[in-house]
C-alpha positions in Angstrom: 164.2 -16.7 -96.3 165.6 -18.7 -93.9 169.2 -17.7 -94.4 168.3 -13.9 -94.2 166.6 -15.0 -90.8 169.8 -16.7 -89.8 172.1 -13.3 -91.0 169.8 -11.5 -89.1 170.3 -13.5 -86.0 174.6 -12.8 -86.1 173.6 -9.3 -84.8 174.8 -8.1 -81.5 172.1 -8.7 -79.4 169.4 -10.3 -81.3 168.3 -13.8 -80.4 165.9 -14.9 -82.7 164.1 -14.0 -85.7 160.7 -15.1 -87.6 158.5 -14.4 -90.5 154.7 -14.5 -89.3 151.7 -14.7 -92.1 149.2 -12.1 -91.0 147.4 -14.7 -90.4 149.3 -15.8 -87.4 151.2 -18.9 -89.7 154.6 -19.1 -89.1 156.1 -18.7 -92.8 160.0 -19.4 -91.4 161.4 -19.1 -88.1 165.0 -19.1 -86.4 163.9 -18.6 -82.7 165.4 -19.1 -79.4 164.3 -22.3 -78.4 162.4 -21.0 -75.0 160.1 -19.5 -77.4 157.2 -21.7 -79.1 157.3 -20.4 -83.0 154.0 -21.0 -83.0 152.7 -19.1 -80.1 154.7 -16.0 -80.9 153.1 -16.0 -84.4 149.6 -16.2 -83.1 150.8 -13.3 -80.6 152.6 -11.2 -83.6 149.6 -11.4 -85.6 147.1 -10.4 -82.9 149.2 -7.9 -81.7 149.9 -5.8 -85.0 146.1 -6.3 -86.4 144.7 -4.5 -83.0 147.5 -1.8 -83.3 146.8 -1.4 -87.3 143.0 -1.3 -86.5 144.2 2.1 -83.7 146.3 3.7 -86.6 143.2 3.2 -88.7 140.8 5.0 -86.5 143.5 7.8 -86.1 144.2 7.9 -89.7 148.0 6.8 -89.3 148.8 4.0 -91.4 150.5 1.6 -92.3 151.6 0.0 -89.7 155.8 -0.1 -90.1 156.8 -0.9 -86.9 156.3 -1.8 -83.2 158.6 -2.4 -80.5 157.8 -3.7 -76.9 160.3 -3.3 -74.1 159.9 -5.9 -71.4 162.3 -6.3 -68.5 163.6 -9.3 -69.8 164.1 -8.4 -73.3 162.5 -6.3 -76.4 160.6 -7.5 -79.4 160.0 -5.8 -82.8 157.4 -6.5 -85.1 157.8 -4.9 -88.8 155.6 -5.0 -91.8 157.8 -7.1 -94.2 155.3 -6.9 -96.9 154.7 -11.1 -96.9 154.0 -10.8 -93.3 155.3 -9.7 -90.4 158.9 -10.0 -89.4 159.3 -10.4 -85.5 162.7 -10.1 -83.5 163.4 -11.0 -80.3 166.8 -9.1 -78.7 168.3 -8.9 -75.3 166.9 -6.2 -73.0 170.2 -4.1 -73.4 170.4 -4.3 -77.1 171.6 -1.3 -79.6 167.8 -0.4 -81.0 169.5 2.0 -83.5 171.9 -1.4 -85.0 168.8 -3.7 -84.2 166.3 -1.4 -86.4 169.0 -0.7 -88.9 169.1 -4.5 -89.4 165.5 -4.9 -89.6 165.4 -2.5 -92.3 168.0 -4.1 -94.2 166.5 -7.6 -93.9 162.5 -6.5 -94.8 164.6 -5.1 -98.1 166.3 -8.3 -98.9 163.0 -10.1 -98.0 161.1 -8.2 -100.2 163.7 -9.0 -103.3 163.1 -12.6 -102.4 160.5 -13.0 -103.2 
């Protein structure tokens, strides 16, 4: 898992790259280090159980994926089936490349395992 994290990571614009338990447990990481692996996968997990409990009540699940602009960046959370997958990318980034590469990885994750 870790070397599909690292692949992942050689994308134009993407600086870091996790797998997050639904539980919140960081199953592998290859993050920035300004970010505490830990922290982000106790964020992840809370973030994408109150959004899957929304889709719930509106009848719109699963959850596939969620991406927050910030000014300093974006990050994307996608249902990788084990968990959730979480990329952090620069603010300017190429979300058509960066989703394309998600997609791409959640399949080869998915084979993994």
């Amino acid at each position: 898992m870790y070397q599909i994290l690292e692949e992942l990571n050689k994308t134009s614009g993407i600086t870091g790259s996790m797998i997050v338990g639904n539980d919140g447990i960081v199953i592998a990481a290859d993050l920035d280090t300004s970010f505490e692996e830990e922290t982000v996968g106790a964020l992840a997990a809370s973030i994408t159980t109150n959004i899957q409990k929304s889709l719930d009540r509106l009848q719109q699940t699963p959850l596939n994926q969620v991406t927050i602009e910030a000014s300093t960046g974006k990050l994307f959370f996608t249902n990788a089936g084990i968990g959730i997958l979480v990329v952090t990318a620069e603010k300017d980034v190429n979300i058509g490349l960066i989703r394309l590469e998600i997609k791409n990885a959640v399949s080869r994750i998915g084979t993994s395992n």
